[in-house]
N, C-alpha and C positions, 0 to 999 in steps of 0.2 A: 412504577415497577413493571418491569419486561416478565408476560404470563409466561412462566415455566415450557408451556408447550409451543413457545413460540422459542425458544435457545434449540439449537441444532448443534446437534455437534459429530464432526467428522470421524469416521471409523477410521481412518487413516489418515495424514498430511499427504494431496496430492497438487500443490498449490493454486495458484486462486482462479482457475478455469473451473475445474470440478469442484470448486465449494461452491463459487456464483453457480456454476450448474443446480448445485446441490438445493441451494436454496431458491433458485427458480421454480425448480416443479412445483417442491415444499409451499411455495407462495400461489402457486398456477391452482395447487387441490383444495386452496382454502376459500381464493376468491375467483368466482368463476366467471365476470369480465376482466378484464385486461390492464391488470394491474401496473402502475409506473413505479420501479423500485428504484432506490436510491442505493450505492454503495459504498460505504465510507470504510477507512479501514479504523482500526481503533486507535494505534499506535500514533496520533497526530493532535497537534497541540494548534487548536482555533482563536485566534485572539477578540477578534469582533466577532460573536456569532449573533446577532441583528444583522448582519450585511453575508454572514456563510446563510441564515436563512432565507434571505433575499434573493442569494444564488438558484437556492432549493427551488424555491418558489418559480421563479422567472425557467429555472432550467424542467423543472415538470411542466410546465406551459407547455416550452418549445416541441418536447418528444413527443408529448399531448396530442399536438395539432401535425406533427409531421411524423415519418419515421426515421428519425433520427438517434444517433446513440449518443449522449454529451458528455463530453470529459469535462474534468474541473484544472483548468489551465491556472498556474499561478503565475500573474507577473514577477519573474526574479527581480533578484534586488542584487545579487553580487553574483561573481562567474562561480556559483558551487557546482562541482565535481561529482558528488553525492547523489543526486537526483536525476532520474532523465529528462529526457526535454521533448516538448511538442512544437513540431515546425507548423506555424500558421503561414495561409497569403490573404486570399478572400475572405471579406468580412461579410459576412452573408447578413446582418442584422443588427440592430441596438435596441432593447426593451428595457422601461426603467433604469435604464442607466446600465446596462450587463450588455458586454458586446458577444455574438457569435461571430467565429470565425470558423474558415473550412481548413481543415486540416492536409496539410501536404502528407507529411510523414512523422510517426514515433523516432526518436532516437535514444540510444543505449547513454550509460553515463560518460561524458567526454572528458578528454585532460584537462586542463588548465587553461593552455590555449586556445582550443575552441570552444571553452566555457567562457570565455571572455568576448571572443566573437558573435558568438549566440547571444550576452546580453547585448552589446553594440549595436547588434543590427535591429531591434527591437521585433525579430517575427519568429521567437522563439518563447517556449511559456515551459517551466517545473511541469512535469508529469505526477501531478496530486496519485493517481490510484481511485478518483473518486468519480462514481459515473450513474447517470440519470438514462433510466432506459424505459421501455411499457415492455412486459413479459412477452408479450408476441413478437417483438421488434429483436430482443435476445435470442428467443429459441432458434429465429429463422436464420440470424448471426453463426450458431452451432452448428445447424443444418448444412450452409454453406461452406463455414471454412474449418468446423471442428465434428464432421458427420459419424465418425466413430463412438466419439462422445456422447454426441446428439442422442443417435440410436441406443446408449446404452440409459442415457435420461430418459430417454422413452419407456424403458422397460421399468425402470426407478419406478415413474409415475404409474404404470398399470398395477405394477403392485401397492399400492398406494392404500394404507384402510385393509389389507388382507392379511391374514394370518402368517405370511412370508415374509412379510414387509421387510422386515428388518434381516432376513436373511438376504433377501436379494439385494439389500443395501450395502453390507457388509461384504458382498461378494463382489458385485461390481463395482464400490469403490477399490478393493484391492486391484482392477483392473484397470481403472483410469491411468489415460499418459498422464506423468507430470509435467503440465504445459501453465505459465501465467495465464491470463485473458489477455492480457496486451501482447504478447505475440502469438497467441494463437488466434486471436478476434482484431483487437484492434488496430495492428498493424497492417489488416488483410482487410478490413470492410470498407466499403466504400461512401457510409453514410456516418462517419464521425467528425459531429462537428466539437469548437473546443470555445467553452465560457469562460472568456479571460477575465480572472479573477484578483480580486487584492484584500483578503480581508483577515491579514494578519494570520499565515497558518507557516508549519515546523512539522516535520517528519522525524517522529521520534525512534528511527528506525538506525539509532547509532549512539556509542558512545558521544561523540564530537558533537550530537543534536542534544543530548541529554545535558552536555559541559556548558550548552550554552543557555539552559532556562533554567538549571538548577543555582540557588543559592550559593555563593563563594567566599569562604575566610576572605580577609585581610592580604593574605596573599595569594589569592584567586583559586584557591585549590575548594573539587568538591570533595568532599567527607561525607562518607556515610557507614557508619560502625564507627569502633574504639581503633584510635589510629594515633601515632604519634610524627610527626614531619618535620623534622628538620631541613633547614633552610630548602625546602620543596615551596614549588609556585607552578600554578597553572595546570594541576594533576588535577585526575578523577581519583578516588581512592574507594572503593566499595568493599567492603569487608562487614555486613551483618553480621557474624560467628566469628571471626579469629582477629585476634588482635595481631594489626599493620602497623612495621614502624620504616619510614624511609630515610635517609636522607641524601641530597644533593638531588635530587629531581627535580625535572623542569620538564613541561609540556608531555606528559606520562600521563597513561589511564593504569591504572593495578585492579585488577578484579578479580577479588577471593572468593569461591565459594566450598560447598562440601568434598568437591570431588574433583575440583578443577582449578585452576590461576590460569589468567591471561593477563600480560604486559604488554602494551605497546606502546606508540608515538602519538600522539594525539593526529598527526599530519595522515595515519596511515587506518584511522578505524575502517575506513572501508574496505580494507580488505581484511578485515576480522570473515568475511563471510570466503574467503577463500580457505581459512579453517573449517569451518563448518563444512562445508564442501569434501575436502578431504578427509574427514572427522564422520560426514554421512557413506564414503566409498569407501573407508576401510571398516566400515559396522561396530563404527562407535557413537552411535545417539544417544548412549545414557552420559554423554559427556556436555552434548548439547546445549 
């Protein structure tokens, strides 16, 4: 069980720069040499985790002994859309069986056609989200290419253990840009290498990721609530509280809840986050 005082949690969503921030210091005031921290996000589904621990392992080695930041490169397996991608060339190593490679460049999520060339050419890896760092090798990362930030962690940690604490937490989080780490860190530093990885992992961070590990009728539909489908095949159906009845759908997500429905194409979940988008600029987050 995870000690209570070790859950953190964000006074505000300013995406994943200022929460890894957040919890660097939080990590930096507990242990006072030079911690290697691992970042996984929650939202991801590990199939072999004997060989995702083996990554661990092998990849806090590497940061260990150099200053390096390590991403967790997945070998794709099909041209998905869905994920970004990490362009490798140099192989800078092989330990236990884990290759490092040096990273050319981060890339955004591609179409179709160049998801298809990226797996072809085999020097392309899934953009896991998952990254092995030592706390000193991070902050100097911030300093350099997110120094407003930095400065403002700075002041985080003095108040650290003071009667303020939590004021001054609460204040400069509302101040953080909203920036990821991967473009504000990792597409600017010069010292990321990438652990091509294969040990069976899923980003559960979509409809269309959920259609594919959950349980499916007879006619490939998922269900979850009181639902009734005629001739429907290959839907999501989500409805805890209100009773769904469809019929003639084919390749459809339906997700019901207290205050909201969303419909779409199974083809098009990724842009479910262009709602949300829209949904956060016109100051509707209780829709979220």
């Amino acid at each position: 069980m995870i000690p209570p005082e070790n859950i953190l949690v964000e006074p505000v969503g300013r995406n994943t720069a200022p929460c890894i921030g957040f919890a660097l210091i939080k990590i930096m005031q507990q242990f006072k040499e030079d911690p290697i921290i691992v970042v996984t996000p929650s939202d991801h589904i590990i199939e072999d985790v004997a060989g995702f621990q083996n990554v661990l392992r092998n990849g806090i080695a590497s940061v260990s002994n150099d200053r390096y930041i390590a991403t967790l490169g997945i070998m794709p397996t099909n041209p998905e859309t869905g994920y970004g991608y990490i362009h490798i060339d140099k192989k800078e190593s092989k330990s236990a069986g884990l290759e490092y490679w040096h990273v050319r460049e981060f890339i955004e999520k591609p179409d179709f056609e160049t998801a298809k060339k990226f797996l072809n050419s085999g020097e392309y890896l899934w953009n896991s989200g998952m990254f092995i760092f030592s706390a000193s090798t991070m902050l100097a990362a911030f300093q350099d290419h997110l120094p407003t930030m930095h400065s403002q962690l700075m002041t985080m940690m003095e108040a650290g253990g003071k009667k303020d604490e939590e004021h001054v937490t609460n204040e400069i989080f509302s101040m953080f840009e909203r920036i990821s780490i991967d473009y504000g860190i990792m597409e600017k530093a010069k010292n990321i290498i990438a652990l091509r990885c294969d040990f069976g992992w899923c980003d559960m961070g979509s409809w269309g990721a959920l259609y594919k590990v959950f349980p499916k009728d007879k006619h490939g539909n998922v269900i979850i609530g009181h639902n009734l489908a005629i001739s429907t095949e290959n839907t999501i159906i989500f409805s805890p509280e209100k009773f769904v009845a469809t019929v003639g759908l084919r390749d459809i997500i339906v997700v019901e809840t207290e205050d909201a429905t969303l419909v779409c194409h199974r083809d098009f979940t990724q842009d479910v986050n262009k709602i949300v988008n829209i949904l956060e600029g016109e100051k509707y987050d209780n829709l979220i």
